[in-house]
PyMOL CGO cylinders between C-alpha atoms (Angstrom):
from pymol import cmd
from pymol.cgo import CYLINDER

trace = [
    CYLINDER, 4.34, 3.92, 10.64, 5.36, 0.38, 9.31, 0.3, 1, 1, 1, 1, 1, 1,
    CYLINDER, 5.36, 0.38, 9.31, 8.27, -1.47, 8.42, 0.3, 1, 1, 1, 1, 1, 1,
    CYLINDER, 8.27, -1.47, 8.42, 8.65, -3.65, 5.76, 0.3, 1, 1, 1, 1, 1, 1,
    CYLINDER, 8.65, -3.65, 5.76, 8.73, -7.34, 6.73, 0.3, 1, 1, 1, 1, 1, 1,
    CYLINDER, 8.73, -7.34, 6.73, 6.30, -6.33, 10.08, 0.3, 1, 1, 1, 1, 1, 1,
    CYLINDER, 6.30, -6.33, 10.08, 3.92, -8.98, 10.91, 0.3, 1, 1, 1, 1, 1, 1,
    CYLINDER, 3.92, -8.98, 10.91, 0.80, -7.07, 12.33, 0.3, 1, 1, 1, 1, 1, 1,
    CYLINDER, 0.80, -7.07, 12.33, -2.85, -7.09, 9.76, 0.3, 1, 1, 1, 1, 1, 1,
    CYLINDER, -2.85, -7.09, 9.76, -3.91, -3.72, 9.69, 0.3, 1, 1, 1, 1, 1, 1,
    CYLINDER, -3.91, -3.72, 9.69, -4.96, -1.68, 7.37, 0.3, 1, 1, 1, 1, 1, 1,
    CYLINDER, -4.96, -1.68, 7.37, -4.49, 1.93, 7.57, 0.3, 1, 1, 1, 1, 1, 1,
    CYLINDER, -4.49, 1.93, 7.57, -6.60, 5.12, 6.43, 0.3, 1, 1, 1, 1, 1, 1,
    CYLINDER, -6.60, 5.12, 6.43, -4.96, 8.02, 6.12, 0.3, 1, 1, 1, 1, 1, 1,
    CYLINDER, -4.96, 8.02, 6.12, -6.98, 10.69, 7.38, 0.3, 1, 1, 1, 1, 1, 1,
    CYLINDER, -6.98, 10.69, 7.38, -4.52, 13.84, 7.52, 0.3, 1, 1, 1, 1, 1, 1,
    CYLINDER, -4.52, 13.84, 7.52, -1.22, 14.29, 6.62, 0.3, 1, 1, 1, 1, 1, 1,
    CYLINDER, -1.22, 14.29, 6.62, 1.12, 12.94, 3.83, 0.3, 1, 1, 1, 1, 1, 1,
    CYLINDER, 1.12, 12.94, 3.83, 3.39, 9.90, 3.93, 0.3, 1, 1, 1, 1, 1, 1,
    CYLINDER, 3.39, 9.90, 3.93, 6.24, 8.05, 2.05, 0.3, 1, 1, 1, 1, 1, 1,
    CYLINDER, 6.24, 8.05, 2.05, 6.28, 4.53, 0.51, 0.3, 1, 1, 1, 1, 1, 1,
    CYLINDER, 6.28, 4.53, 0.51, 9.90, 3.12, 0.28, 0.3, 1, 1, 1, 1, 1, 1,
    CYLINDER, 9.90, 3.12, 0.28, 11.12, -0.26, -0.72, 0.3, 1, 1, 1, 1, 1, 1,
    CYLINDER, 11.12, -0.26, -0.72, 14.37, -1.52, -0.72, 0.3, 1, 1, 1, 1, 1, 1,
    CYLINDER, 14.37, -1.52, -0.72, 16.87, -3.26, 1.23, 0.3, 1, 1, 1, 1, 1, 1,
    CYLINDER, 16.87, -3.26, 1.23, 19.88, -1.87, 1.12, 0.3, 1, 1, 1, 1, 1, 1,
    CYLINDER, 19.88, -1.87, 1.12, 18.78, 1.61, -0.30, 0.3, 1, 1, 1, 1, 1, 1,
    CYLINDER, 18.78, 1.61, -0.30, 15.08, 2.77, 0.35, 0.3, 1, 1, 1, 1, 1, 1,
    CYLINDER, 15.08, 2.77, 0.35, 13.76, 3.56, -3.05, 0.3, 1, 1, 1, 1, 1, 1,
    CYLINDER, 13.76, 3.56, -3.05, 10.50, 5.95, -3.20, 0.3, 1, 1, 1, 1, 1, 1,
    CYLINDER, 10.50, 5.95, -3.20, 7.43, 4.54, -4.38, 0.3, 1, 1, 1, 1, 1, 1,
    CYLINDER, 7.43, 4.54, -4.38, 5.01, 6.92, -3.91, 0.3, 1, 1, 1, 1, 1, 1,
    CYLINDER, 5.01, 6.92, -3.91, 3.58, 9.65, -1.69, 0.3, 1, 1, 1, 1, 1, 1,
    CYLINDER, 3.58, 9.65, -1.69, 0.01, 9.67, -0.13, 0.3, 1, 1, 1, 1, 1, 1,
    CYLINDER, 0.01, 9.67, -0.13, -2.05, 11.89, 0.86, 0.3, 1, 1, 1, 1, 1, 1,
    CYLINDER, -2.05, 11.89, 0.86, -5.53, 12.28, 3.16, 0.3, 1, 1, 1, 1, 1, 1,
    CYLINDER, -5.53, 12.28, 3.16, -8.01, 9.83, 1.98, 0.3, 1, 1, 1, 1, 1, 1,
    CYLINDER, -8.01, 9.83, 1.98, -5.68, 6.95, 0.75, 0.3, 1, 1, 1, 1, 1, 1,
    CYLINDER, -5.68, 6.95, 0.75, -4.78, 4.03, 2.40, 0.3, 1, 1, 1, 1, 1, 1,
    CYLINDER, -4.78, 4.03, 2.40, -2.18, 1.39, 2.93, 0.3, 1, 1, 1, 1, 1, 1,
    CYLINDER, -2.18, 1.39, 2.93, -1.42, -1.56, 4.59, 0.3, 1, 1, 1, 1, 1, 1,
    CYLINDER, -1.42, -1.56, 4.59, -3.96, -3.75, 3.04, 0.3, 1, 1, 1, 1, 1, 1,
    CYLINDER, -3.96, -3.75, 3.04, -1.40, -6.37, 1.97, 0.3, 1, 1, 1, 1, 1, 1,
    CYLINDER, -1.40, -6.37, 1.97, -1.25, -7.30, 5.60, 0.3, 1, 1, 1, 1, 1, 1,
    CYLINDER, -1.25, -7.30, 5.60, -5.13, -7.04, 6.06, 0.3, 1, 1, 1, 1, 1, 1,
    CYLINDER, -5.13, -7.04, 6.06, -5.81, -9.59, 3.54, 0.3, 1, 1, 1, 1, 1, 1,
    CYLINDER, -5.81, -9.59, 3.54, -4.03, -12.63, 2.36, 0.3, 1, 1, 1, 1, 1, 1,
    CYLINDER, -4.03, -12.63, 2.36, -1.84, -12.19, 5.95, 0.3, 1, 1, 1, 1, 1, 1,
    CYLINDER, -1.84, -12.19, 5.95, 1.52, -11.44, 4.47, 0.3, 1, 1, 1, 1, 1, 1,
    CYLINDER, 1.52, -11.44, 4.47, 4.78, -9.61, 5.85, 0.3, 1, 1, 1, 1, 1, 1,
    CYLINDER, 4.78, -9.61, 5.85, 4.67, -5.77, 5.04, 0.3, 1, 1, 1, 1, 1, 1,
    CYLINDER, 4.67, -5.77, 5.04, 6.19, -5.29, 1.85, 0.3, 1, 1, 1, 1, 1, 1,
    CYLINDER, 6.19, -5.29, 1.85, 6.52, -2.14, 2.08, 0.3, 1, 1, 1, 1, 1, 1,
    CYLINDER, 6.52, -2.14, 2.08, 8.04, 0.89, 4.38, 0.3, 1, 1, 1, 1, 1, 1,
    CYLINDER, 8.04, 0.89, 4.38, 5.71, 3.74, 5.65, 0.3, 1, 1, 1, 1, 1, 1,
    CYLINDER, 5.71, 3.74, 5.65, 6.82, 7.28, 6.67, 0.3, 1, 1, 1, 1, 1, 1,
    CYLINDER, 6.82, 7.28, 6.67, 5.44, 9.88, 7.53, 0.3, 1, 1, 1, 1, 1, 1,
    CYLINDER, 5.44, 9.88, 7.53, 6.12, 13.11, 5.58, 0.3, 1, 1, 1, 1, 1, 1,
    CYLINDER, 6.12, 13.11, 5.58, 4.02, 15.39, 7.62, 0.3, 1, 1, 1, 1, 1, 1,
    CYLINDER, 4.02, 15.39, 7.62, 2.13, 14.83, 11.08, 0.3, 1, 1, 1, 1, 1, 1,
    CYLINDER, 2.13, 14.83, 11.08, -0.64, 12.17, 10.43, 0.3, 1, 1, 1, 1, 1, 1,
    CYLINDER, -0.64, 12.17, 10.43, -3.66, 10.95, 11.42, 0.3, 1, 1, 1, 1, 1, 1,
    CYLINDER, -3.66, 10.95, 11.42, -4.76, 7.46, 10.69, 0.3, 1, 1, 1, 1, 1, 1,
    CYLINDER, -4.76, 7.46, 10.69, -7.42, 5.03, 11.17, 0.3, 1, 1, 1, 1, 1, 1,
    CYLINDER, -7.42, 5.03, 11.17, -6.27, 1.49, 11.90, 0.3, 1, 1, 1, 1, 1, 1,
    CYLINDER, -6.27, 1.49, 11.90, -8.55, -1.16, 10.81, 0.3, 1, 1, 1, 1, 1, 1,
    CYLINDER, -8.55, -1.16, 10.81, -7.35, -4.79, 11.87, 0.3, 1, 1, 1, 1, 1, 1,
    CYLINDER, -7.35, -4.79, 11.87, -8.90, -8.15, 10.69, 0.3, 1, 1, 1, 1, 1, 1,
    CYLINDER, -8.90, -8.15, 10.69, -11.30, -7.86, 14.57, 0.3, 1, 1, 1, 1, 1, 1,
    CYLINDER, -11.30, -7.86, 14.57, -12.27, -4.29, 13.25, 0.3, 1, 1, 1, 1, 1, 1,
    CYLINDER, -12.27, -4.29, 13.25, -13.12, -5.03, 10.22, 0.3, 1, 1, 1, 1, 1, 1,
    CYLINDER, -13.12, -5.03, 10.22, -15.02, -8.33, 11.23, 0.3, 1, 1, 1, 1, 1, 1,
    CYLINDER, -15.02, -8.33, 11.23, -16.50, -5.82, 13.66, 0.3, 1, 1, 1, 1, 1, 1,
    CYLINDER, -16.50, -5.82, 13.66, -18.21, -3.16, 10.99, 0.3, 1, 1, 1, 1, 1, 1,
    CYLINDER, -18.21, -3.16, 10.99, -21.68, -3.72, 9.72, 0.3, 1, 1, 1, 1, 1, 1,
    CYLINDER, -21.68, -3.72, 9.72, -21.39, -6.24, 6.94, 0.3, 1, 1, 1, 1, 1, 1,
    CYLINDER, -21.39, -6.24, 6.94, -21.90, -3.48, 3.96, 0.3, 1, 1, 1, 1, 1, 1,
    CYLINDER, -21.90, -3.48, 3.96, -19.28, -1.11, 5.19, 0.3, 1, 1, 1, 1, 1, 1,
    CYLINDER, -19.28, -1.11, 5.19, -17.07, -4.11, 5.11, 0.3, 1, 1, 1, 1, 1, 1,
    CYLINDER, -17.07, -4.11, 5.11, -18.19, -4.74, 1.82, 0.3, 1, 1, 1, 1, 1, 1,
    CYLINDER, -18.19, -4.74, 1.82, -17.02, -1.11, 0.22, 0.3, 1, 1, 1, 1, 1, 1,
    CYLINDER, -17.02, -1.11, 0.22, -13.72, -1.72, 2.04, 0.3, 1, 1, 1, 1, 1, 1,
    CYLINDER, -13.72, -1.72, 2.04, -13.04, -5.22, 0.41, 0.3, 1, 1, 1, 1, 1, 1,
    CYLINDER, -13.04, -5.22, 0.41, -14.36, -3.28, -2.48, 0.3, 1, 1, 1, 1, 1, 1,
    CYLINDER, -14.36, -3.28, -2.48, -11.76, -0.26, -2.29, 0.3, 1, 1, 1, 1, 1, 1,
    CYLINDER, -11.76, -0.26, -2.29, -8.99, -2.59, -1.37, 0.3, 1, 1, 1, 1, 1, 1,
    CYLINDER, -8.99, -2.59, -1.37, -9.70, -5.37, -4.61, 0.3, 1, 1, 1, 1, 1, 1,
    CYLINDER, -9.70, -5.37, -4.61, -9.62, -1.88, -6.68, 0.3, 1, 1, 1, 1, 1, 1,
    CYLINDER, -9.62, -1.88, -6.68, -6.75, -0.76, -5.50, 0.3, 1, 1, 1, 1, 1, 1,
    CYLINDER, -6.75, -0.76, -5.50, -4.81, -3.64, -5.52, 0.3, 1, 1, 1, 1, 1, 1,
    CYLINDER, -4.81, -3.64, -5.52, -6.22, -3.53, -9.58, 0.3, 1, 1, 1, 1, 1, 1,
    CYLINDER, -6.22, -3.53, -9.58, -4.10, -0.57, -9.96, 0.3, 1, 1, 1, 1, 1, 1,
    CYLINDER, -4.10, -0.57, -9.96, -1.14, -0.76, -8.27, 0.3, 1, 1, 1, 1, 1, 1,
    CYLINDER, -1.14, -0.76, -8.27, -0.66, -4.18, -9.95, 0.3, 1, 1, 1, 1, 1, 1,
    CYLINDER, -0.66, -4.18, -9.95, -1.51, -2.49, -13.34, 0.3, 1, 1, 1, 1, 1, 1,
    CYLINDER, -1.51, -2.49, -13.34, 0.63, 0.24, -12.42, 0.3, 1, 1, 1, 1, 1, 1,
    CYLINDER, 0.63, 0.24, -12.42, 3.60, -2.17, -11.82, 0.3, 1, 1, 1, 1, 1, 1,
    CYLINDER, 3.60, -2.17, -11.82, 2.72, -3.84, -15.25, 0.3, 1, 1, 1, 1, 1, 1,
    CYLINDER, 2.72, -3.84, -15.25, 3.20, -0.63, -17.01, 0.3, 1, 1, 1, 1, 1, 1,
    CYLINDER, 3.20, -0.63, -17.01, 6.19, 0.28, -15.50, 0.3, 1, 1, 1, 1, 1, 1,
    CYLINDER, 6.19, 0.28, -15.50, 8.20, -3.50, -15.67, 0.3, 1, 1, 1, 1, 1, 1,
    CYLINDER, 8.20, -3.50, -15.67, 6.91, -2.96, -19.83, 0.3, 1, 1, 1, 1, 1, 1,
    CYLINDER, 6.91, -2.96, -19.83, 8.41, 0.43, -20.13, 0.3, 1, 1, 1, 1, 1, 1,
    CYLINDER, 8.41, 0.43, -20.13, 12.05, -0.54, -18.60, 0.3, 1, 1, 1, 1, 1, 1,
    CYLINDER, 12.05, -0.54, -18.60, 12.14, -4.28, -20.42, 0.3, 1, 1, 1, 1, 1, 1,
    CYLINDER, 12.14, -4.28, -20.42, 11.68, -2.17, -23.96, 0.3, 1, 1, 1, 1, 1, 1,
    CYLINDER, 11.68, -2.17, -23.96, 14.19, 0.66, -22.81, 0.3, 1, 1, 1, 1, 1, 1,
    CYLINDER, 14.19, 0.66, -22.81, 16.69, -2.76, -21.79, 0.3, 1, 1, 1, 1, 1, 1,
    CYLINDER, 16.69, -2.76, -21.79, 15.54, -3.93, -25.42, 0.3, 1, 1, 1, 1, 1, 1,
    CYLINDER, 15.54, -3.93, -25.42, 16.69, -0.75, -27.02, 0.3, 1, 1, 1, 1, 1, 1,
    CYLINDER, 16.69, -0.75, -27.02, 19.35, 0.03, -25.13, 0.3, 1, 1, 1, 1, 1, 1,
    CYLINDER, 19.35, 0.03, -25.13, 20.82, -3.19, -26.52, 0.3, 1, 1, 1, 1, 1, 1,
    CYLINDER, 20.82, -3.19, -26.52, 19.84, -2.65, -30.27, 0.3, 1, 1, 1, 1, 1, 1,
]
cmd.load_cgo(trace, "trace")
């Protein structure tokens, strides 16, 4: 569904299905699996950037593409719960990543002890 360093802005909803979210360049790592209701892509949306990221799909999928003329294009509080969802997201997976770079710098701290 996208490839990491693409250049399109769209966000996608993922209405049905499941998909994969790999990283990596010269073996695809798993980052997570999502299901019906999450999203991705919003990277791209926002500040503009490259995809980070690779998207696969798992299972079939449906998605809703929402691209920086879409979103412009939505009444101005639906675009509001969309920024919204997106700033809280982007809370999480950063916090997530926090966690996570913590837990392996004390088990390279330990390891060394």
């Amino acid at each position: 569904i996208i490839q990491s360093g693409g250049k399109d802005e769209a966000l996608f909803v993922l209405l049905k299905g499941s998909v994969l979210v790999t990283k990596g360049l010269r073996k695809e790592v798993m980052l997570a699996q999502l299901n019906a209701g999450d999203f991705f892509g919003e990277l791209s949306l926002l500040p503009r950037k490259p995809r980070s990221t690779t998207i696969i799909a798992k299972s079939e999928v449906i998605t809703w593409e929402i691209d920086s003329q879409s979103l412009k294009s939505l009444e101005l509080g639906i675009q509001n719960k969309i920024q919204f969802k997106v700033v809280q997201l982007m809370v999480k997976r950063l916090d997530d990543m926090n966690k996570k770079y913590i837990k392996v710098v004390q088990e390279k701290t330990s390891a060394k002890a």
